[in-house]
C-alpha positions in Angstrom: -20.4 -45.2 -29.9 -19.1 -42.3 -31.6 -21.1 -40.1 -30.1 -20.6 -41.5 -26.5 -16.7 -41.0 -27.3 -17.1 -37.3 -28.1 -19.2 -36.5 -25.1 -16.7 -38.6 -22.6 -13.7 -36.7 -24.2 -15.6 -33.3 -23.6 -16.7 -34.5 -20.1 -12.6 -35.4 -19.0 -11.6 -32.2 -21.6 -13.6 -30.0 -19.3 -12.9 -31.8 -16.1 -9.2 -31.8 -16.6 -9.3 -27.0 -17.6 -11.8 -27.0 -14.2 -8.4 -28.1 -12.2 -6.1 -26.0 -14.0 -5.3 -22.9 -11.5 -6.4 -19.3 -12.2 -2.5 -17.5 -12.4 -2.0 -14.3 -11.0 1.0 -12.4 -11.1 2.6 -10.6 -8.1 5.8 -8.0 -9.1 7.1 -7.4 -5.6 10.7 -6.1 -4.7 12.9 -8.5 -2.5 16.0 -6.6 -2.0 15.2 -2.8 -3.5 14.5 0.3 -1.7 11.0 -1.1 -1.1 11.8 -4.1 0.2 10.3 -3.2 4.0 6.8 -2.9 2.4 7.3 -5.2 -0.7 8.0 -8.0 1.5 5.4 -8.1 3.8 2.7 -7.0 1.4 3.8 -9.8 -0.9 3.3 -12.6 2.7 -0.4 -11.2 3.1 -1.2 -11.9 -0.1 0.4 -15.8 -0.3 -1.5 -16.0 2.9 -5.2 -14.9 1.3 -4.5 -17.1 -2.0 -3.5 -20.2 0.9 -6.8 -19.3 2.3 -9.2 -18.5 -0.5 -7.5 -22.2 -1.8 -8.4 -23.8 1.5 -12.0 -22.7 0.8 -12.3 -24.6 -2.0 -10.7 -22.0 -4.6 -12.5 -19.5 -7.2 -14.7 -20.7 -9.5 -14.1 -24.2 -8.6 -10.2 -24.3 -8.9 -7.2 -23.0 -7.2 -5.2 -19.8 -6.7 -1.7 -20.3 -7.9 0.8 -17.3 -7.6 3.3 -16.3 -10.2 5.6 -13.8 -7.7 8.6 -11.8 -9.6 11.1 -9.6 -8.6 11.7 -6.5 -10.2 14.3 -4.7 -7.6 11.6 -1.7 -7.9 13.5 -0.9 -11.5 11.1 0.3 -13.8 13.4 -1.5 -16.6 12.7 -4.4 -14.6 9.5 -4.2 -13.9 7.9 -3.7 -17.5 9.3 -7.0 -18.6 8.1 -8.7 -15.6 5.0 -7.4 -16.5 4.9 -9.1 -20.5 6.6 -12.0 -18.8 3.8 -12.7 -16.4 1.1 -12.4 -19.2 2.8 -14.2 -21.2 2.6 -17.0 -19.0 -1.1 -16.8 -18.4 -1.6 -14.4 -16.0 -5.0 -13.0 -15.8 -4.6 -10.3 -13.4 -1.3 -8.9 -12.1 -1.0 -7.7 -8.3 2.5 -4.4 -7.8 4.1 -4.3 -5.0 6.8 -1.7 -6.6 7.4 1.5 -6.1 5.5 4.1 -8.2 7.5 4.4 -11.0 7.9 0.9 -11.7 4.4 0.6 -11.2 3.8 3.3 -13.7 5.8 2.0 -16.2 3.9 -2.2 -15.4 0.9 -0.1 -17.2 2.1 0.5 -20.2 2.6 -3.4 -20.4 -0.9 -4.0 -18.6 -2.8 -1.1 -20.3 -1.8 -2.8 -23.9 -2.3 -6.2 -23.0 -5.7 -5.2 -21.6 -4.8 -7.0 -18.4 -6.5 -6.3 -15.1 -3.9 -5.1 -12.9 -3.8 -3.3 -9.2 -1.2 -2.0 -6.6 -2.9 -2.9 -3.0 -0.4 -0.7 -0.8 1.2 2.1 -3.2 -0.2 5.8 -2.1 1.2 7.8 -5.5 -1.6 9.8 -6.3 -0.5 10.1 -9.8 -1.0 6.0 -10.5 -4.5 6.3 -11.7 -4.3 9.8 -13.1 -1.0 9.7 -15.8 -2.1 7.1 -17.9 -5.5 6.1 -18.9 -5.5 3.3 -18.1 -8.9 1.1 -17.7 -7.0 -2.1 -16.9 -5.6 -0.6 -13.2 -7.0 -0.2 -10.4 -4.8 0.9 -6.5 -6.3 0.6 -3.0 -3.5 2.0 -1.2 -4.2 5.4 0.3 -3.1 8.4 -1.3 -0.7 10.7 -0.4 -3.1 13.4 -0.6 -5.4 11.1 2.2 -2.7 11.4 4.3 -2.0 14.5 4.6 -5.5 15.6 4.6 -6.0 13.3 8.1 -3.2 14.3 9.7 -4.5 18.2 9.4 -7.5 17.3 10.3 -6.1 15.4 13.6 -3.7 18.6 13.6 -6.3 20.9 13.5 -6.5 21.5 17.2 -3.2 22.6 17.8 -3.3 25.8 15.4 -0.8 25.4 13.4 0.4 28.4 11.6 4.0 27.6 10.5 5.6 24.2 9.9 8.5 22.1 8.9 8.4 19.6 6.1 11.3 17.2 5.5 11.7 14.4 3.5 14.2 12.0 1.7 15.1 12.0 -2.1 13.8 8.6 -3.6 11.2 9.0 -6.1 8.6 8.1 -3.4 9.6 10.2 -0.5 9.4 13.5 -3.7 6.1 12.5 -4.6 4.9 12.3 -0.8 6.3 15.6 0.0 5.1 17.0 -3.2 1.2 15.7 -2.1 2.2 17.2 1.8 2.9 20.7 0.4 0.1 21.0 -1.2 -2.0 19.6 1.8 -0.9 22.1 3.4 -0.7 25.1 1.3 -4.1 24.6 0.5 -5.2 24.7 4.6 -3.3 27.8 4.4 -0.6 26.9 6.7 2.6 28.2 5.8 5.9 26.2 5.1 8.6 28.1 7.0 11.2 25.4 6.0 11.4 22.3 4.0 14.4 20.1 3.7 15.9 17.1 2.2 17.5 14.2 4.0 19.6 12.4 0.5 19.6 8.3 0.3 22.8 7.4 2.1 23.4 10.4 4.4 25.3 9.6 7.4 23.5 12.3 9.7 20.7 14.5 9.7 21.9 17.4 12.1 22.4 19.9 9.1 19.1 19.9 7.6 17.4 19.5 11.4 19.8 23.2 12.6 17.8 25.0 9.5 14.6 23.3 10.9 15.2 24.4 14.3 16.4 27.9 13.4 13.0 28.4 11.6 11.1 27.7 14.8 7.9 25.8 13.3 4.9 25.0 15.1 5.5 21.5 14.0 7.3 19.0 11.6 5.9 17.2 8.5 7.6 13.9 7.6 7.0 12.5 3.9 10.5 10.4 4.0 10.3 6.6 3.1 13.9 5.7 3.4 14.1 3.8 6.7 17.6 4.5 7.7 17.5 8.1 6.7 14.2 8.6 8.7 16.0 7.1 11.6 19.0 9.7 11.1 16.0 12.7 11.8 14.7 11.2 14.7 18.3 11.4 16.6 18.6 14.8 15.3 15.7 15.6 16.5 16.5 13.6 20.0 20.0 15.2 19.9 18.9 19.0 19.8 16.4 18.6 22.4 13.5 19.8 20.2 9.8 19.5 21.6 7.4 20.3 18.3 5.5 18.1 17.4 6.0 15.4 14.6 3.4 13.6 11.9 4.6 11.7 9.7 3.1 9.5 6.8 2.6 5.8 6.9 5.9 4.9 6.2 6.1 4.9 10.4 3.9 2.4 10.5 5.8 0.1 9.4 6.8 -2.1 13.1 10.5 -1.6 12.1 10.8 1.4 13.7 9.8 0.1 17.1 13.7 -1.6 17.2 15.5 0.8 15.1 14.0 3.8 16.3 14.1 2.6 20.3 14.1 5.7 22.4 13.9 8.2 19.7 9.9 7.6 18.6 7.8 8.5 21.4 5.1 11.0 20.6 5.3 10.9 17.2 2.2 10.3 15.3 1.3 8.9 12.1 -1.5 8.1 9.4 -2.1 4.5 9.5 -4.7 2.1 7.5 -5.3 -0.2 10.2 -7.0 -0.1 13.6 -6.0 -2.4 15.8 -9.1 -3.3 17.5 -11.1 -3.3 14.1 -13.2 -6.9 14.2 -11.9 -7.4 10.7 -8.4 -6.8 11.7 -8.5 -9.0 14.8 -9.4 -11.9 13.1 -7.3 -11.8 10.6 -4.4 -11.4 13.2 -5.6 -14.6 14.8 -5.7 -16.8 11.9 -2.5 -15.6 9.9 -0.6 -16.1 13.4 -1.8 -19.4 13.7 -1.0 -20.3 10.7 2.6 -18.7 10.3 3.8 -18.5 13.7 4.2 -15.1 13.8 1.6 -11.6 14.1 1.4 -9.5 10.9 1.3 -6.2 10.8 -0.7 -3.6 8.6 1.7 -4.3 5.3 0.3 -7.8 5.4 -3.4 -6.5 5.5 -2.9 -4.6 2.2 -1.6 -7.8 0.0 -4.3 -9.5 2.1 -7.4 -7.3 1.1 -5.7 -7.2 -2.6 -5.8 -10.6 -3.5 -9.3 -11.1 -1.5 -11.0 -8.1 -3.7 -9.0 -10.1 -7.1 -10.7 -13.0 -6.1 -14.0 -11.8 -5.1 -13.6 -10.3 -8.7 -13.2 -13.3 -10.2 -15.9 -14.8 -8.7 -18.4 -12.4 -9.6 -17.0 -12.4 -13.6 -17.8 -15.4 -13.3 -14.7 -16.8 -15.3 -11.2 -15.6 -16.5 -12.1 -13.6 -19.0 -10.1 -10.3 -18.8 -13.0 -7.9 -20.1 -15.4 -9.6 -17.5 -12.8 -9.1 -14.8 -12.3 -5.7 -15.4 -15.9 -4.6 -15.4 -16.3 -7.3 -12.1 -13.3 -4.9 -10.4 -15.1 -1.2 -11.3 -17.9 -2.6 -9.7 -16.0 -3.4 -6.4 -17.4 -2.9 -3.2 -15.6 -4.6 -0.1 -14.9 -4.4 3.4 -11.7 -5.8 4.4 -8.7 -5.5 7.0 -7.2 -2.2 6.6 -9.2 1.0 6.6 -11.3 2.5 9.8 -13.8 0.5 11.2 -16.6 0.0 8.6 -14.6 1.2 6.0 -15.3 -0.4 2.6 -12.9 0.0 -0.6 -15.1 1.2 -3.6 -14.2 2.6 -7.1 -16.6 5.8 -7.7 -18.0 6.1 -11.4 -14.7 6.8 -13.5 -12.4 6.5 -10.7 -9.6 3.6 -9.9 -9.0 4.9 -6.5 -10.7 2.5 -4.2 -9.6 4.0 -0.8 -12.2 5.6 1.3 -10.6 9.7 2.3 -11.9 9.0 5.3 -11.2 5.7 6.0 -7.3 6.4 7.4 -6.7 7.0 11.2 -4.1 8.8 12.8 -2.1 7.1 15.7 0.7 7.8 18.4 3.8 6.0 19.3 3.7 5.2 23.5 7.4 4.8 24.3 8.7 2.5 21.5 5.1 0.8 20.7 2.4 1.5 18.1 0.1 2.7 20.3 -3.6 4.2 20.3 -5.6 5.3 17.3 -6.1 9.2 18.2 -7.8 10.0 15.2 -10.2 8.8 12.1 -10.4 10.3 9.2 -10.6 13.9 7.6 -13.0 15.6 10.0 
């Protein structure tokens, strides 16, 4: 009788930890500088965790988000990381800017906590700190720039214009652009910088336009002040051309921008008429109400590769996740078509170089894709 006792305790002992549900963190920023990324990055990935939980869940049980905000303060961030481990977190998804990110590894890396940044291009995330634990699918800074050469490459470009804002992000972007472009050769006959809360852009846009460049470079991620170079741009009557980074994909700029965008182009993750990408725009507008847009694909693909991860550790265990994670190989919505992300032998970059495309802005629309990848 005994016996039978013990074996019907183990039985409702292991049916009752099968229902508990696998926590993952998510450190997003709600009402920081990074809020237009943060935001919609963080829907995707409640989205994928309602979906992978509609399919029945990984390894038998459920999804359940633990979602912080850390104002992308790196003081923040780092106790939002211990926080979220300490509350059984086995894996931690940023949604930060770079240096809080940075500074969620020292917390992660410690802790020996799998950890990945799905949107985040600082090329310096897996580099600084060694740091076995993280892993970053966003595409680098150095991706971008490299495409949009490469779609540049026709026009000849001998002398150009590189602008940019002063947050940490927008530095570290035009830091990654200059040496793109140094390194093709192509020679920077003016760079300037648009500061955080600037009420116009005409000063730095008269030395632009008194250099006479072949084109304009932007690494800015400051909405507003990005907005402010456009009118300058508009207001001088200037014709070179503009590519910018990814921060114009984001769909904001198709109402703050109106009249002031056409032409421009800029390096994107996400095709449009990619099957992957279509899909995925079906079902999350059925089951929101409204389209998403290419932020939402990277906290989609991020918690999909966590959980595929998972799956294929075949439990919690943080070692067996993190050796599940190196091993990743998985085709999701952003990227060209056929694009898969992978982590090479010692590397915690996952983004294919050539899986970025470069598009155009027709009128006030994300238009076309006009180029893919760094050929």
């Amino acid at each position: 009788m005994k016996n039978l006792l013990a074996v019907a305790a183990a039985l409702l002992a292991a049916s009752t930890f099968a229902q508990e549900p696998i926590k993952i963190g998510v450190i997003t920023d709600r009402v920081g500088v990074s809020k237009p990324y943060s935001e919609p990055c963080t829907e995707g990935t409640v989205f994928g965790a309602a979906e992978i939980n509609r399919r029945g869940g990984v390894l038998g049980r459920k999804i359940e988000l633990l979602i912080e905000d850390d104002q992308s303060r790196p003081d923040i961030s780092a106790a939002l990381a211990r926080k979220l481990i300490d509350q059984g977190a086995v894996f931690i998804l940023s949604m930060s800017l770079t240096p809080a990110t940075q500074q969620q590894q020292t917390v992660t890396m410690e802790a020996k906590t799998p950890q990945m940044t799905p949107m985040n291009s600082g090329d310096t995330l897996t580099t600084q700190l060694p740091n076995p634990y993280f892993w970053q699918t966003g595409p680098l800074g150095s991706i971008q720039i490299a495409t949009l050469l490469a779609h540049a490459r026709a026009q000849n470009l001998k002398r150009v214009a590189l602008i940019s804002d002063n947050s940490d992000l927008g530095q570290l972007l035009a830091r990654f652009f200059r040496a793109g472009l140094e390194k093709a050769g192509i020679q920077i006959a003016a760079e300037e910088v648009v500061p955080r809360g600037a009420t116009t852009a005409e000063p730095q846009m008269q030395k632009i336009r008194a250099a006479n460049p072949d084109a304009m470079f932007m690494a800015g991620v400051l909405t507003a002040e990005n907005v402010l170079i456009f009118k300058a741009y508009r207001q001088f009557g200037l014709k070179f051309p503009i590519h910018s980074s990814y921060n114009l994909s984001v769909p904001v700029y198709m109402s703050v921008a109106k009249g002031l965008i056409d032409g421009v182009t800029f390096v994107d993750a996400y095709d449009p008429d990619k099957p992957e990408v279509k899909q995925f725009v079906a079902e999350y507008t059925k089951a929101t109400g409204k389209a998403p847009f290419n932020m939402h694909g990277y906290g989609y693909d991020g918690i999909m590769m966590v959980a595929e991860a998972i799956r294929r550790a075949g439990s919690t265990d943080k070692e067996k996740i993190r050796e599940a994670m190196q091993q990743t190989s998985y085709a999701g919505v952003m990227g060209a078509k056929g694009m898969k992300y992978r982590f090479p032998e010692g590397k915690r970059a996952g983004f294919d170089p050539d899986g970025m495309v470069v598009r155009v802005y027709e009128g006030d629309r994300q238009g076309r894709v006009v180029h893919v990848g760094q050929k």
